[in-house]
N, C-alpha and C positions, 0 to 999 in steps of 0.2 A: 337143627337137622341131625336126625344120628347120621356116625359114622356109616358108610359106605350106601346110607340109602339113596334110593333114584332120586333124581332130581324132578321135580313137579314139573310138568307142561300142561298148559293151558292152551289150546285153541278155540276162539270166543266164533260163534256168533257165524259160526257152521250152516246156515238156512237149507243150501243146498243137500246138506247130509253128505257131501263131497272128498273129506279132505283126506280121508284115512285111507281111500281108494285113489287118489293120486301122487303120493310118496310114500317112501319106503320108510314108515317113521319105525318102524322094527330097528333097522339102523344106531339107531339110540339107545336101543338095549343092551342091558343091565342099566348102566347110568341115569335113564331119564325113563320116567314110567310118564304115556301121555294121557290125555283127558281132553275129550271134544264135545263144544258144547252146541245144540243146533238154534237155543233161545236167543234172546235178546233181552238182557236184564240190567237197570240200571242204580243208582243210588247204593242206599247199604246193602240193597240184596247183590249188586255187583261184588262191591266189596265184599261185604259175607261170604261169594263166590270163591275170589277170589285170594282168599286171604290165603290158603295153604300153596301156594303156586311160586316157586323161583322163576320161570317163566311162562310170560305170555303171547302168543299168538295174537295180534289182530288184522280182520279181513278190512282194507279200507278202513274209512270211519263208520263205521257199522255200529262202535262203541267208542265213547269217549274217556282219554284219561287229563282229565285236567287235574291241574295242583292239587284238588282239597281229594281226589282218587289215590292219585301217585304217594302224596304223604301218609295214608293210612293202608300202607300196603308193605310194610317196613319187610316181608320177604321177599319181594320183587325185585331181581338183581339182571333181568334179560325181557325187555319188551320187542318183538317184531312186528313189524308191520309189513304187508303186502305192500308192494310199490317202496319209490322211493324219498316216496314225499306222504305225510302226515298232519293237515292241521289241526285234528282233534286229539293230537299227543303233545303235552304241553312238554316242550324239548328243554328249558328252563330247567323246570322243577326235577327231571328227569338227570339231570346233568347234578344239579346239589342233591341229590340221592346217590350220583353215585350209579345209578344204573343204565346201562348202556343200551342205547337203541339202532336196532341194525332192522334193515330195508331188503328187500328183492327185487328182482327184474320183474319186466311188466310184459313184456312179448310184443304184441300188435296192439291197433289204438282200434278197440271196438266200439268206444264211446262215440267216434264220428261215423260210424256206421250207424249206430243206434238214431242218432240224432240226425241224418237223412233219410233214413226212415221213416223216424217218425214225420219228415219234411211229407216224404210221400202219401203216407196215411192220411194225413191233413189234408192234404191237397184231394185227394180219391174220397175223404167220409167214411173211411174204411171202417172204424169200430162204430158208430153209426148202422152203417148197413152191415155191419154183420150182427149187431144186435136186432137188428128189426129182420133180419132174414131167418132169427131163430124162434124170432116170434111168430113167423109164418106170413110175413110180409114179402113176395117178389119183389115188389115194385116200389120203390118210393119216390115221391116228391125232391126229394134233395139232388142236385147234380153237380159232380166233380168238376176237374179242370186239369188240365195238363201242365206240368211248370217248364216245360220250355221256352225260352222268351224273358221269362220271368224274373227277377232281379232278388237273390237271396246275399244280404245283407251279415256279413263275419267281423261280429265281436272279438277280437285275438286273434291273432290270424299265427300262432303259434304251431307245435306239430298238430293239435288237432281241428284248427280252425283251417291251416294250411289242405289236410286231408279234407275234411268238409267241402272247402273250397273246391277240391277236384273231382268231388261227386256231383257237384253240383254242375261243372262245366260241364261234363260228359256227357249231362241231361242236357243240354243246351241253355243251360242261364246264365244269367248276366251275374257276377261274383264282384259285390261293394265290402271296403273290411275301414274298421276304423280299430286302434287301441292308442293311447297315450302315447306307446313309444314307434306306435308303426310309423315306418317311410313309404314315401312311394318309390323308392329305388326294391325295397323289400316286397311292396306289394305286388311290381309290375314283375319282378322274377318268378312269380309261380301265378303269371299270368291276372293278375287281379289287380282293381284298380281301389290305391286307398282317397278316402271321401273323411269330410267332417260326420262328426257324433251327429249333427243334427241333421245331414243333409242323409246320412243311413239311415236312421229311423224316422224321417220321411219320405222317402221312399221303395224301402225294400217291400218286396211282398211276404218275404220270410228273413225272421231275423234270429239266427242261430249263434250262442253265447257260447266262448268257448276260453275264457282268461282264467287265470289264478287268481284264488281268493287272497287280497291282501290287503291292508289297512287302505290304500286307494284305490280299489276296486268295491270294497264295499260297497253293495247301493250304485253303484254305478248304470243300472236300468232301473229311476227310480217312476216317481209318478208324473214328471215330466215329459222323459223320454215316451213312456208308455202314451201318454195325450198326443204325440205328435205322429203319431203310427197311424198310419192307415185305414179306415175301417173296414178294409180288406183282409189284413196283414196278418199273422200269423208269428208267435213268439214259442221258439226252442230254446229251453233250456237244460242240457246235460252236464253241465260243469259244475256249480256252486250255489245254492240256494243263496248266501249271503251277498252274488252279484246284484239280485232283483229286489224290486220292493213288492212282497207275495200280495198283502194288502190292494196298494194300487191295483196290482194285475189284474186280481178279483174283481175288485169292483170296475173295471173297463171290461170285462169280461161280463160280468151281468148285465151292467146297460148298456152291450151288445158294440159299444166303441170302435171295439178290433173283433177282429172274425175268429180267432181260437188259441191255444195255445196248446202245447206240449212239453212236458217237466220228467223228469228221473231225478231230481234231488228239490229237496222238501226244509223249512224253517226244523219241522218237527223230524226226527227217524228214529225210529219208523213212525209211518203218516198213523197220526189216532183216527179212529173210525168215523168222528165227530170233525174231522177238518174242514174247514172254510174250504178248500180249494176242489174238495170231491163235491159238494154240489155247484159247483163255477158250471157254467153252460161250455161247452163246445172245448172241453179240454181231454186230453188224451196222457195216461196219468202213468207211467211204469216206476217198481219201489225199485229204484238206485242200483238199478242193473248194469249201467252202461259198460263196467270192468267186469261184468260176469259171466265171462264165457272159459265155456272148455279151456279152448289154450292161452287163456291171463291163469286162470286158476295151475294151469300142468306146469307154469315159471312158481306160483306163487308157493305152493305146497312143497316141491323139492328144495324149493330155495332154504324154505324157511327150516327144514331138516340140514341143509348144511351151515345158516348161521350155527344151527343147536350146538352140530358138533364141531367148527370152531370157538366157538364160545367154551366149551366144556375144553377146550386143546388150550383155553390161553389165549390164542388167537383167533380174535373176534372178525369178522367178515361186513362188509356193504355196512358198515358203521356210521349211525346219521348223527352219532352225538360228540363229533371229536372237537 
């Protein structure tokens, strides 16, 4: 790098067209000239992207840097990340580089909002009949149901399974939670009663995932759990594509096993046009929005303008690689 030039910034994977409109990345000047990119690109062309960049910007896992990215990126000395947790940043590789990974605040938890919603849309046929009412259908055949009564079933019962949980009361349902390490001293404090893995996913009428992906959680909804569901039942998932087995679900979902499901995070991201799980029957599909809203994004943008300018002081900030 010559003397006194800006320092490269990278912000990846921009969809919204968002970021430059909600901090003051002016701020930075002279010292750092930025660059936002609205695509999504992977492989060499990432790298090839990427190559002139001391830092990077990334939204979520939107993009991945694993070892065989991070190594061939020898000017990469400042990666951030939205939030403050990252599994598609290999924190490893990152550390024998040398390069420091710093995080931001996250604001409110809109993902358990998203993902009772989608509880609700499911239960109503809502994209359903608002497809068939653009077709010029009043009336259809199909008829909803109401979920009060109803018994919705929390994977993790963590901040967003705990939230989850409370939307769900409020509707009037019955709130079952299973995870590995829940008590029922835990569960009965925010009102909810913890049950066995199998006695949840036979009986909930919706069963909403809400853990951290980790080597024991893998797979943790696999093709068993999925068989013992309902043919009623209803599966949300807004947390981790690597919690579920996509396969299984699909196929329970074709021959009609369980009554539908709901996803915001996907094996593949972004979903290819070609994906198994877009012709699945009765599912309701959003691209991995559940952190996309206004105010995650108004923590996530200024944050990441004040890691810059302690990083550039020396003094690095919400540092995830110490």
């Amino acid at each position: 790098m010559q003397a006194n030039a800006p320092v490269k910034v990278a912000v990846l994977d921009d969809f919204q067209n968002v970021a430059l409109g909600m901090a003051d990345w002016g701020r930075l000047a002279p010292a750092a000239a930025v660059t936002v990119f609205t695509d999504n690109v992977t492989g060499d062309a990432l790298i090839e992207r990427l190559a002139p960049f001391e830092v990077v910007m990334v939204i979520r896992e939107r993009t991945r840097f694993p070892r065989e990215v991070i190594e061939k990126l020898p000017r990469l000395k400042l990666l951030i990340t939205a939030g403050m947790r990252n599994l598609a940043i290999d924190m490893d590789a990152c550390k024998a580089r040398g390069i420091i990974v710093c995080g931001t605040d996250t604001g409110s938890s809109p993902t358990a909002e998203l993902a009772f919603g989608m509880l609700l849309a499911l239960s109503r046929n809502m994209l359903a009949e608002d497809h068939s009412l653009r077709a010029g259908n009043w009336q259809t055949q199909r008829i909803g149901f109401g979920v009060k009564g109803l018994t919705l079933g929390v994977v993790g019962l963590g901040r967003l399974g705990a939230a989850m949980a409370g939307y769900a009361k409020a509707f009037g349902m019955d709130v079952i939670a299973w995870s590995q390490n829940l008590t029922a001293e835990r569960a009965a404090s925010i009102g909810v009663r913890r049950v066995e893995k199998a006695e949840l996913f036979s009986t909930a009428d919706f069963i909403s995932l809400h853990l951290i992906l980790s080597a024991r959680t893998q797979g943790v909804v696999g093709a068993a759990e999925i068989a013992a569901m309902k043919p009623s039942a209803f599966l949300i998932n807004t947390s981790r594509a690597g919690l579920l087995d996509e396969k299984a679900l699909i196929a329970a979902l074709t021959a009609k096993r369980i009554a539908g499901a709901a996803l915001d995070v996907f094996e593949t991201e972004p979903l290819p046009a070609d994906a198994a799980i877009i012709r699945a029957p009765n599912t309701l599909l959003t691209p991995h929005l559940g952190y996309a809203t206004a105010d995650s994004f108004t923590f996530y943008f200024p944050h990441a303008v004040e890691d810059i300018e302690a990083w550039l002081a020396g003094k690095p900030v919400r540092v995830l690689t110490a």
